[in-house]
Each structure stands twice: as structure tokens, then as C-alpha cells.
MARBA-3410 file (N, C-alpha, C, O; in Angstrom, 1 decimal):
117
62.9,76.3,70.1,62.5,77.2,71.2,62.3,76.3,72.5,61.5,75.3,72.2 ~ 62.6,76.3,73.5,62.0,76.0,74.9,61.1,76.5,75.3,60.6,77.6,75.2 ~ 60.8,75.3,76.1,59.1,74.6,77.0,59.1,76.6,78.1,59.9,77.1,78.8 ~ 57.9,76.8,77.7,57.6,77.9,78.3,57.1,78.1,79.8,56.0,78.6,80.0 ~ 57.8,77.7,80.9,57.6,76.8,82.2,58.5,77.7,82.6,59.6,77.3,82.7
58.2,79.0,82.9,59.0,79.9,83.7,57.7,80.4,85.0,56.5,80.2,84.8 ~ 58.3,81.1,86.1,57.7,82.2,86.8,58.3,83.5,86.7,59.4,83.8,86.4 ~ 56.7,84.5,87.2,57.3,85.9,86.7,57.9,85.8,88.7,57.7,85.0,89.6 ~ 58.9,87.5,88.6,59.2,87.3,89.7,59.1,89.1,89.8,59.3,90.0,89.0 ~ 58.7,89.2,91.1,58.9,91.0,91.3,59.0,91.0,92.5,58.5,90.3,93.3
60.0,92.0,92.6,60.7,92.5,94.3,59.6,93.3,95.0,58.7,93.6,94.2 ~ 59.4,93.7,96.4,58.9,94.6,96.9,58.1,95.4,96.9,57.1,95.6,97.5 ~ 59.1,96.4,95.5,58.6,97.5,94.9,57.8,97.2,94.0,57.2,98.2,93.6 ~ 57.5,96.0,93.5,56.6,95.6,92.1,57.6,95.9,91.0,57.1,96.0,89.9 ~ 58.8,96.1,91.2,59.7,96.1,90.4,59.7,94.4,89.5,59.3,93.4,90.2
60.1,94.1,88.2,60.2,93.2,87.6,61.7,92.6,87.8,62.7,93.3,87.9 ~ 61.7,91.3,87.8,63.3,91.1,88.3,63.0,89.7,86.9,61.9,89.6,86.3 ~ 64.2,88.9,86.8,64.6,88.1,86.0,63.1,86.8,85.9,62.1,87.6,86.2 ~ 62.6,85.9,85.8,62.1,84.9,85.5,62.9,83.3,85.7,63.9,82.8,85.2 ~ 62.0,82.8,86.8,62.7,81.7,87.3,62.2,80.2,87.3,61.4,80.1,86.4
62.4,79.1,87.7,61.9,78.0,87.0,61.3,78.1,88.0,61.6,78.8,88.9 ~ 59.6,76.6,88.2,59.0,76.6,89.6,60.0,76.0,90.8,60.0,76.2,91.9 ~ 60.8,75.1,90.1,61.3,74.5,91.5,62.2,75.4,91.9,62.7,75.0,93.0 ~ 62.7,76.5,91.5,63.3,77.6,92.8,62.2,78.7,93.0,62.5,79.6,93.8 ~ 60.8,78.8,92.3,59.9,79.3,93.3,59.7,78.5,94.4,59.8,79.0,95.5
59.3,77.3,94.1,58.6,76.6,95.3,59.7,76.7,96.1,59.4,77.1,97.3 ~ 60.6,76.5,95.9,61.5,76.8,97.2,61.6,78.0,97.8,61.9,78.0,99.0 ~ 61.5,79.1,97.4,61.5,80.4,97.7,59.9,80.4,98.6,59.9,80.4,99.8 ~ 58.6,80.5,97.8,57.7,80.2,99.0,58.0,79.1,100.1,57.3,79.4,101.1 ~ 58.7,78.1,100.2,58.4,77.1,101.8,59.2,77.9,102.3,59.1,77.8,103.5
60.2,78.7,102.1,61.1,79.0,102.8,60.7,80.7,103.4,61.4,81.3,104.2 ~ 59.2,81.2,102.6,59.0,82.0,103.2,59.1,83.4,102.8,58.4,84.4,103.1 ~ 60.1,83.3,101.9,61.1,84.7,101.3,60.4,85.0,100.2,60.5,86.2,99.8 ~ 59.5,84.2,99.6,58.5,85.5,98.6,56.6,84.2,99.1,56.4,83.2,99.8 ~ 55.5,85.3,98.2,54.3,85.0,98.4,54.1,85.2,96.8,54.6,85.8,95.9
52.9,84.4,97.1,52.2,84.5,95.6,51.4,85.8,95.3,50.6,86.3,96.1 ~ 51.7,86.4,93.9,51.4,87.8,94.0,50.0,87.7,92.8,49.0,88.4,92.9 ~ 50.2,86.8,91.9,48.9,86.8,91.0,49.3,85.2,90.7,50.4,84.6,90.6 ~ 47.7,84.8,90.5,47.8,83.2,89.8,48.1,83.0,88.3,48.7,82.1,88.0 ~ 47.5,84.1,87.2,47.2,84.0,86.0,47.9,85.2,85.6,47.3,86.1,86.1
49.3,85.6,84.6,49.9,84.4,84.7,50.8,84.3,86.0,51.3,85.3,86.4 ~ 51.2,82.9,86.6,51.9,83.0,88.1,52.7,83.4,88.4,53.7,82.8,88.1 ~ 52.8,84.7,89.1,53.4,85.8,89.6,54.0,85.6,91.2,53.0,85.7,91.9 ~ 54.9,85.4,91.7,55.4,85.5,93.2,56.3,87.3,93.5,56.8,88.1,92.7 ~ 56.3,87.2,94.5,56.7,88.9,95.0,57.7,88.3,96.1,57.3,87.6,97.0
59.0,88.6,95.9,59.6,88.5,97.2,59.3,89.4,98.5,58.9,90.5,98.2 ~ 59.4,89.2,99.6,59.7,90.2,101.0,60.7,90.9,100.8,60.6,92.1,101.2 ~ 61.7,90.7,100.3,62.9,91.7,100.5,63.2,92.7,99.1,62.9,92.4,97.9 ~ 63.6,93.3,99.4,64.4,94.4,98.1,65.2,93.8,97.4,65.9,92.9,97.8 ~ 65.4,94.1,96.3,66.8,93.1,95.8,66.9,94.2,94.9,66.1,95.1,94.5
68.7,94.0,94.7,69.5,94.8,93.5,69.3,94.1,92.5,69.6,92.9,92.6 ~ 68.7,94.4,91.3,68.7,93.0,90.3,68.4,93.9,89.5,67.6,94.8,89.9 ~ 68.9,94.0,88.2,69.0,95.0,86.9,69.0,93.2,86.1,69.8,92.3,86.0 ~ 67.3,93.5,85.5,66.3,92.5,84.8,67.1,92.4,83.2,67.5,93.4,82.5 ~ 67.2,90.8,82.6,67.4,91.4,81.2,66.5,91.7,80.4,65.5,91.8,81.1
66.2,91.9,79.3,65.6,92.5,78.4,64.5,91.6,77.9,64.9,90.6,77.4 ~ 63.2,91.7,78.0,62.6,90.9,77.1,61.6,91.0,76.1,60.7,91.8,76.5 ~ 61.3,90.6,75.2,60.4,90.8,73.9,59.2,90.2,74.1,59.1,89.2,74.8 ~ 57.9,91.1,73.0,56.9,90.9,73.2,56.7,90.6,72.1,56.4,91.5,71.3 ~ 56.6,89.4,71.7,56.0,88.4,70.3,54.6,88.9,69.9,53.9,89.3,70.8
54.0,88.9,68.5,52.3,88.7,68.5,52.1,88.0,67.1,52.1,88.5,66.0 ~ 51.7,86.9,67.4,51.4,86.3,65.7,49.8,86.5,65.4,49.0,85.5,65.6 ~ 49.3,87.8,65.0,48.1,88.0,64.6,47.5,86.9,63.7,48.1,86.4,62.8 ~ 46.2,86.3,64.0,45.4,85.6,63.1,43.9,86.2,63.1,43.5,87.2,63.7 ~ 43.0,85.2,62.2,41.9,85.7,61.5,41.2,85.2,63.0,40.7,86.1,63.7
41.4,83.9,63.4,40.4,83.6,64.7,41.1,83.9,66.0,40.4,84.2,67.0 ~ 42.7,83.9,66.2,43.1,84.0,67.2,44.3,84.9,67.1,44.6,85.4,66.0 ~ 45.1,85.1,68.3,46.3,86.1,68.4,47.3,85.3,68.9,47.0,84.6,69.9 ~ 48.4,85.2,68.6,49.1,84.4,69.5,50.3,85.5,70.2,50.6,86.6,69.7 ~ 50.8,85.0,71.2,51.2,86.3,72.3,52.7,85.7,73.3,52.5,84.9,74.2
53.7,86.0,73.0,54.4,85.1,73.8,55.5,86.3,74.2,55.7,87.2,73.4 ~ 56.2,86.0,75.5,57.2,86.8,75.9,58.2,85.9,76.2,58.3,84.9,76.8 ~ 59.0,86.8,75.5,60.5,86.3,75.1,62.1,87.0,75.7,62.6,88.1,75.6 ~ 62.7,85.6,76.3,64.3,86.5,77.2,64.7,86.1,76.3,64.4,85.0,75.9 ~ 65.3,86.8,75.7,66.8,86.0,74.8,66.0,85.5,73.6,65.3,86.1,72.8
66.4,83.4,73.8,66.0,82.7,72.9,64.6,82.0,73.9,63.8,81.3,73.3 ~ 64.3,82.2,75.1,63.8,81.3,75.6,62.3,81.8,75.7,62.2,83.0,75.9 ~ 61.2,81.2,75.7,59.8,81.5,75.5,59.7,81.4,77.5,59.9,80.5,78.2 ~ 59.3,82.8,77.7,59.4,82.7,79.4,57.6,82.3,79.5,57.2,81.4,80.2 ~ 56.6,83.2,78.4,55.7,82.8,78.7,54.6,82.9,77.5,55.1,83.6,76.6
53.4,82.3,77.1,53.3,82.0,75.8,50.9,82.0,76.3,50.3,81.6,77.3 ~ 50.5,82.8,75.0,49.5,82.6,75.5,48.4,82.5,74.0,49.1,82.2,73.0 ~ 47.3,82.7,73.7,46.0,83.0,72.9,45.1,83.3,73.1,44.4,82.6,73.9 ~ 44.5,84.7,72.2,43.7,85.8,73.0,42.7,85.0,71.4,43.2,84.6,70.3 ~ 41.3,84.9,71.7,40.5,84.6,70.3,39.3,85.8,70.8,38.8,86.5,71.8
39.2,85.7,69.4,38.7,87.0,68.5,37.2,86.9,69.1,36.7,85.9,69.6 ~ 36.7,87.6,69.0,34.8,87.6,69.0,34.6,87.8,67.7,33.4,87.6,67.6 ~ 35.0,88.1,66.9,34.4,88.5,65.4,33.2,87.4,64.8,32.2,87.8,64.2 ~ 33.6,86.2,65.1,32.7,85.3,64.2,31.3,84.9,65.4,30.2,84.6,65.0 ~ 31.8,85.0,66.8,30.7,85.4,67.8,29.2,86.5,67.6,28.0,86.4,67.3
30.0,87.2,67.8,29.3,88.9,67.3,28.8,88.7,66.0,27.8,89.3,65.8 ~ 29.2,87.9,64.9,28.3,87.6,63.3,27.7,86.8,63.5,26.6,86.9,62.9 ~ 27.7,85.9,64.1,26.8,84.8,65.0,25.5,85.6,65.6,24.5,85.7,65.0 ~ 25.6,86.1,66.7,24.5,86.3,67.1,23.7,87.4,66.1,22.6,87.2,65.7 ~ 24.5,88.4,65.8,23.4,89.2,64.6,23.0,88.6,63.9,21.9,89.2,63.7
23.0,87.5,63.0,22.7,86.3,62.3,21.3,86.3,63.1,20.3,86.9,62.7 ~ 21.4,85.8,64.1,20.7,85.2,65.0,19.4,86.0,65.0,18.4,85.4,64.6 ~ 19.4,87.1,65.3,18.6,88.3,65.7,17.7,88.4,64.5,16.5,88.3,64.5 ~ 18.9,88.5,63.4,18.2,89.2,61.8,16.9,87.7,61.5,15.8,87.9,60.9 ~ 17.3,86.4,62.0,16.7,85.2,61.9,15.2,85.9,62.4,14.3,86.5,61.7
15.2,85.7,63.6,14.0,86.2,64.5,13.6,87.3,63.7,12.7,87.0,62.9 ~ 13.9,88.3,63.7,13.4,89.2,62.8,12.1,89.2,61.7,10.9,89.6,61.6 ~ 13.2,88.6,61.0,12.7,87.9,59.6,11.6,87.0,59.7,10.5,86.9,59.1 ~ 11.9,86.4,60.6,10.4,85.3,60.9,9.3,86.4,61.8,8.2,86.7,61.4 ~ 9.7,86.6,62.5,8.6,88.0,63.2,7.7,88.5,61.9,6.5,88.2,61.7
8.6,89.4,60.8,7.9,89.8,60.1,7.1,89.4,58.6,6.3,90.0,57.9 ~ 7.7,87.9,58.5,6.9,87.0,56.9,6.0,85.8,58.3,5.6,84.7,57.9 ~ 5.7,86.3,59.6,4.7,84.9,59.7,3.3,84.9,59.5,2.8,86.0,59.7 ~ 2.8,84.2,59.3,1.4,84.4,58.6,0.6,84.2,60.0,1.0,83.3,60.8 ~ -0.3,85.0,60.2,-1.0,84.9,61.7,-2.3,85.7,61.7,-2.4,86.9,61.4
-3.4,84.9,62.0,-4.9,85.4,61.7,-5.0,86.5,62.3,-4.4,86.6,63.3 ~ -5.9,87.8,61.8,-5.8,89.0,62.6,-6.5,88.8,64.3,-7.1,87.7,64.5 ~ -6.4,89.5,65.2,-6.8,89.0,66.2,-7.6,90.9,66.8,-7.1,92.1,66.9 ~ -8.6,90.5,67.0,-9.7,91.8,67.1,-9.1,92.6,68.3,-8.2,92.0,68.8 ~ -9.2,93.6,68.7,-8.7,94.2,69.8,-9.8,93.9,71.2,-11.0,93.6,71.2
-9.2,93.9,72.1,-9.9,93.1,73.7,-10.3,94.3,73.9,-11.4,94.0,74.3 ~ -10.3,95.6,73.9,-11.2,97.0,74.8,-12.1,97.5,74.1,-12.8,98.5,74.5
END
């Protein structure tokens, strides 16, 4: 598989067009002809309309116990590749946490203390 070092690219319309390498984005921003449209993941929008009928691309997901793995795919080539992690063992984590406190709240041994009114 190939190094996942693409930009997304969208016309005008927010239409989706092909995926291009940075050094013909960066050229395309100094020259003016597109702007950056999102940082994450790096998105440019051209100024002009374009005819461009996009090829096809696939949406990978390698499910795991701690993480997801996520990649979008032209053809053979990895345009863009990511990992989304789970909260599962987070969220068991802090209820842990809580039930701890709990538990100590209700076994601590503490002299009665008379009422103040």
C-alpha cells in the first residue's frame, strides 16, 4: 500500500473532485486558484467550477477491542488513513473510581458526632 499523503479537493459547489498530492496543492494555493477549506483532515476548495467526474473510493474499517482503524481508499492507494479509540475502558475506569469512593464512604469507621442545633 502507499504512504497516505494525499489532499482532499472540492470545487465550488462543495462538490468532491479527485485527491491530489501537497506539492500541486501548494501550488494551486500561491497561485491563488483554491483556499484552504478545512485543516483536519486537509481540505482545499478551488474558486472555479470544474467538470471533473471523481473516481470511486472505499471506506476501510478495521474494528478493534481498543481502537477502530479507518482509511479511505482510490483504487490501491490509501488517500487517507486514521484511529478513532474507544472510551470503553475510560467509562470502566471512572465507575471503578466512583464505586471506590463509595465503598470507602460507606465501611469508614467515624465517631458519632452529636447534632449542632
Amino acid at each position: 500500500m502507499s504512504k497516505p499523503n494525499y489532499v482532499l479537493v472540492v470545487d465550488t459547489n462543495r462538490k468532491p473532485l479527485n485527491p491530489c498530492t501537497p506539492g500541486v496543492a501548494r501550488s494551486l494555493l500561491k497561485a491563488k486558484k483554491a483556499k484552504v477549506f478545512r485543516r483536519y483532515p486537509f481540505t482545499i476548495i478551488l474558486n472555479q467550477a470544474v467538470e471533473n467526474k471523481p473516481k470511486p473510493m472505499q471506506l476501510k474499517l478495521d474494528p478493534g477491542s481498543k481502537t477502530t482503524g479507518i482509511a479511505l481508499l482510490q483504487e490501491e492507494k490509501v488517500v487517507w488513513a486514521g484511529e478513532l479509540t474507544h472510551r470503553g475502558q475510560q467509562i470502566k475506569d471512572s465507575l471503578e473510581s466512583r464505586r471506590a469512593l463509595r465503598r470507602g464512604r460507606r465501611h469508614r469507621k467515624t465517631r458519632y458526632r452529636k447534632a449542632r442545633f
